[in-house]
C-alpha positions as CSV (number, residue, x, y, z in Angstrom):
1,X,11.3,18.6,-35.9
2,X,8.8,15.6,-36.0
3,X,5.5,16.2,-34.0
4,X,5.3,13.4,-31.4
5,X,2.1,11.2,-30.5
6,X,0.3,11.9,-27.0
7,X,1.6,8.0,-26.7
8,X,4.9,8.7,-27.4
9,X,4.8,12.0,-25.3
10,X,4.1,9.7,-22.4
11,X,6.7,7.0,-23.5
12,X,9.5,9.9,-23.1
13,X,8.4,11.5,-20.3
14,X,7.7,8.2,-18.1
15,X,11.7,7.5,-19.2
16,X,12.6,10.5,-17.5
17,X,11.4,9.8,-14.1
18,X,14.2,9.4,-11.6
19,X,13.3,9.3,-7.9
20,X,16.9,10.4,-7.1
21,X,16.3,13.6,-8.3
22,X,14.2,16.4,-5.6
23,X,11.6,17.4,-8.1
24,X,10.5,14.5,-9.4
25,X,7.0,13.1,-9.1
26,X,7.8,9.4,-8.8
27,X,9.3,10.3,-5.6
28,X,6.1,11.8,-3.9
29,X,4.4,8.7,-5.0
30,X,7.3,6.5,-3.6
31,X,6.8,8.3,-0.5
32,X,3.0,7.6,-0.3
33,X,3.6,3.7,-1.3
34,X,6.3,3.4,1.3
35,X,4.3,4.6,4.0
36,X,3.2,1.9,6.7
37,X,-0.8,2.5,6.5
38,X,-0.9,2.0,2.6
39,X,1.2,-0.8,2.8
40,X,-1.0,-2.5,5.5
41,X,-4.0,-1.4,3.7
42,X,-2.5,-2.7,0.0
43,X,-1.9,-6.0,2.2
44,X,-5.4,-6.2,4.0
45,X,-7.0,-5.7,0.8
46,X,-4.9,-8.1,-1.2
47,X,-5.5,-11.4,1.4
48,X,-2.9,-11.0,3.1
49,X,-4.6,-10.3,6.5
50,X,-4.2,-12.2,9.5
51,X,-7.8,-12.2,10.5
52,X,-8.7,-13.9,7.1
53,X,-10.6,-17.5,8.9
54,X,-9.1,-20.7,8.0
55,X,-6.3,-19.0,6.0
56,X,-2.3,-19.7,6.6
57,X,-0.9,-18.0,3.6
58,X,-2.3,-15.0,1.2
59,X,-6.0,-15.4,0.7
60,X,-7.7,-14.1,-2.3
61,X,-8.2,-10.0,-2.6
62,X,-11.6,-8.9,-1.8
63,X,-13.4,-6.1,-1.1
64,X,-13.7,-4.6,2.3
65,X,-15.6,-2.3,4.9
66,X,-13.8,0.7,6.6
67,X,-14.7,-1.0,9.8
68,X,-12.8,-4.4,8.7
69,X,-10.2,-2.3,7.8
70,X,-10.2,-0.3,10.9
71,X,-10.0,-3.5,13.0
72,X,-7.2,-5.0,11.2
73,X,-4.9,-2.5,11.7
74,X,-4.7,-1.9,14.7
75,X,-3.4,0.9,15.8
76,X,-4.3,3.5,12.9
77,X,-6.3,6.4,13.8
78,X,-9.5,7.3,11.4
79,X,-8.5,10.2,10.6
80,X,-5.0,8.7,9.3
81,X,-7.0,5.5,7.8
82,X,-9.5,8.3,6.5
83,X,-6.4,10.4,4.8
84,X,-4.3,6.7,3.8
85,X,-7.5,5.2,2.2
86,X,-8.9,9.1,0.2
87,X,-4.7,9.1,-1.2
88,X,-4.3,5.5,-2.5
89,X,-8.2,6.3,-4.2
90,X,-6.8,8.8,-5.9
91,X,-3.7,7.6,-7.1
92,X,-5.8,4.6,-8.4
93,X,-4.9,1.7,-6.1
94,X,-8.2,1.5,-5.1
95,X,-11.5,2.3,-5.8
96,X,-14.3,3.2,-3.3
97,X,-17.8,2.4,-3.9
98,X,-20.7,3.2,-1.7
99,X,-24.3,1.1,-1.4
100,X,-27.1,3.3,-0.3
101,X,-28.7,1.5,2.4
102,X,-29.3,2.8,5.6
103,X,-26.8,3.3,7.0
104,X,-24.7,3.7,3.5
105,X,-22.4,0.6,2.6
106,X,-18.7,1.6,2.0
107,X,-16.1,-1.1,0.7
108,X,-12.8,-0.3,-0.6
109,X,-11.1,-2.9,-3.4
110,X,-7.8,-2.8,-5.1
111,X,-7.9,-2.2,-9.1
112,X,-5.6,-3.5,-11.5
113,X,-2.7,-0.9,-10.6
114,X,-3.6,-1.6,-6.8
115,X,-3.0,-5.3,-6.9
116,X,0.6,-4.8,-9.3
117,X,1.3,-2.9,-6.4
118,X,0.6,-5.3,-3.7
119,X,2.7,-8.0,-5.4
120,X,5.6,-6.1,-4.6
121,X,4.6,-4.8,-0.8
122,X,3.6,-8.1,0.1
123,X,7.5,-8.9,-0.4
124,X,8.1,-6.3,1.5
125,X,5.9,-7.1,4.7
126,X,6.7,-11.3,4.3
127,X,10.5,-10.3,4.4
128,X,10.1,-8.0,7.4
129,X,8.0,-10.6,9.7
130,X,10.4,-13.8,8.2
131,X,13.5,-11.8,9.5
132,X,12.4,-9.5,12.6
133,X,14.1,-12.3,15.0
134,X,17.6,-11.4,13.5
135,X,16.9,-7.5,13.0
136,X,15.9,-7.8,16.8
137,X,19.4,-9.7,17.7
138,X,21.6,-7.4,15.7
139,X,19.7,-3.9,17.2
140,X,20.7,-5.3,20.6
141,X,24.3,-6.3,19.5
142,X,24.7,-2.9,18.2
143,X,23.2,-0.9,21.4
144,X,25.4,-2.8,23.2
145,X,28.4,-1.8,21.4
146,X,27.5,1.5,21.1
147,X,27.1,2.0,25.0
């Protein structure tokens, strides 16, 4: 039997991932990607944010303060913002970096992984907004019917 590289090693094993199956790790990490506070997050972080000034679209990513953060989503507790930002550190979609002034600096930035990520949430969250009117119309077609 032919000893494999650690390169190879990886090769086979990242083949083998199937989210379909219980066990498997991609679907823990599908489950953290999916939820609503990373994707917000991935979005703030990439430009997508609606409180960016003078911006329609996408603006550029940039790094930003737990506070900015805070503020633009509204509606996220700081423990959950707290417990969405530490995960998406760890899984490297970001990376936090603290300035010691007083008091200490925090901003969070997507890396490289982060921002492959966000191309594909920002999809996600621009189809959602684009079609709401029409999800809206058929939920009330369907309530209807069903009463």
């Amino acid at each position: 039997m032919a000893t494999m590289t650690a390169a190879q090693k990886r090769a086979r094993s990242k083949s083998q991932y199937d989210a379909f199956i219980a066990a498997c790790p991609s679907r823990k990490l599908l489950d953290r990607i999916s939820d609503k506070w990373a994707t917000l997050i991935l979005c703030a972080l990439g430009g997508d944010g609606s409180d960016q000034p003078g911006s329609e679209g996408p603006g550029e990513p940039r790094p930003m303060r737990y506070s900015e953060l805070s503020r633009q989503l509204a509606g996220v507790s700081q423990k959950m913002l707290t417990q969405t930002l530490r995960s998406l550190e760890r899984d490297g979609l970001l990376t936090r970096t603290a300035t010691p002034t007083v008091p200490v600096t925090v901003t969070y930035e997507l890396t490289e992984l982060g921002l492959s990520l966000h191309q594909a949430v920002r999809v996600i969250k621009t189809w959602a907004e684009t079609h709401m009117d029409e999800v809206l119309i058929n939920r009330e077609a369907h309530d209807t019917r069903a009463t």
